[in-house]
C-alpha positions, 0 to 999 in steps of 0.5 A, a space after each residue: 391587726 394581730 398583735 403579739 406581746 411579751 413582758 420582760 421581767 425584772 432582775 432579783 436585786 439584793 438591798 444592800 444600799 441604804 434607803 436614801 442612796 440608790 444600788 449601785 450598777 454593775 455590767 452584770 445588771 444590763 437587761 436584754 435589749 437594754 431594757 431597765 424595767 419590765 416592757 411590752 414588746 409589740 409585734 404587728 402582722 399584716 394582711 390579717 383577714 378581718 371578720 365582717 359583722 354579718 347581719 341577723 337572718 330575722 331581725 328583731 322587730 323591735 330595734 330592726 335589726 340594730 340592738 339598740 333604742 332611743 334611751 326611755 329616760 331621755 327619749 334619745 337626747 343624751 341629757 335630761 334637761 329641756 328633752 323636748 327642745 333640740 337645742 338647749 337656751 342660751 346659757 344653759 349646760 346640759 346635764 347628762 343622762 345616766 341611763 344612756 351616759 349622753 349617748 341617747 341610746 339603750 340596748 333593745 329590750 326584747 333582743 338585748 342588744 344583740 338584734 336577732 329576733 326573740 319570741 315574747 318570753 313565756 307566750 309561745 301559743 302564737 305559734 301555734 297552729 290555728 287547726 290545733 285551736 278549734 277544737 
């Protein structure tokens, strides 16, 4: 949904009251839409097309397409401790991956995260050719 938004600035007040005491109000102090401090004003539309996400023509070979792996530090878990169990042992907590933030996932290495096919850096002779080899 599309959204319009608006603040309302303060009015300029003069510091005449003391420090304890706060100003006195007067009718000339009354905001627009009876407002006593800056707001936002939030307008919602409807009917807004929404863009669907379209998939990659080649998708990576790596991450298939998605963007992302199974975080190296955790092997997709999500926590560090007992990775090669599925369930931790009775009174155990887990402690969270830092690679991942306990999602498990990582964002693919050869794409990075955007799931569109990428050559290997700097190897572009597999393109090549096999005529232009034999030579």
């Amino acid at each position: 949904m599309a959204t319009i938004a608006a603040i309302l600035p303060l009015p300029a007040s003069n510091s005449s009251g003391s420090p304890g005491r706060p100003l006195p109000r007067t009718g000339s102090d009354i905001l627009r839409f009876g407002l006593s401090r800056p707001t936002w004003i939030v307008k919602t539309v409807s009917n807004v097309r929404k863009e669907k996400i379209r998939k990659p023509d080649t998708p990576c070979v790596v991450c298939s397409g998605n963007g992302r792996v199974d975080c190296r530090h955790c092997q997709g878990r999500g926590r560090t401790n007992h990775v090669n169990l599925v369930m931790l042992p009775k009174g155990e907590w887990p402690r969270w991956c830092k690679v991942c933030g306990g999602s498990g996932l990582d964002y693919c290495n050869r794409c990075l995260g955007t799931g569109e096919y990428r050559d290997i850096m700097g190897f572009h002779f597999m393109k090549m050719d096999t005529n232009s080899l034999q030579r």
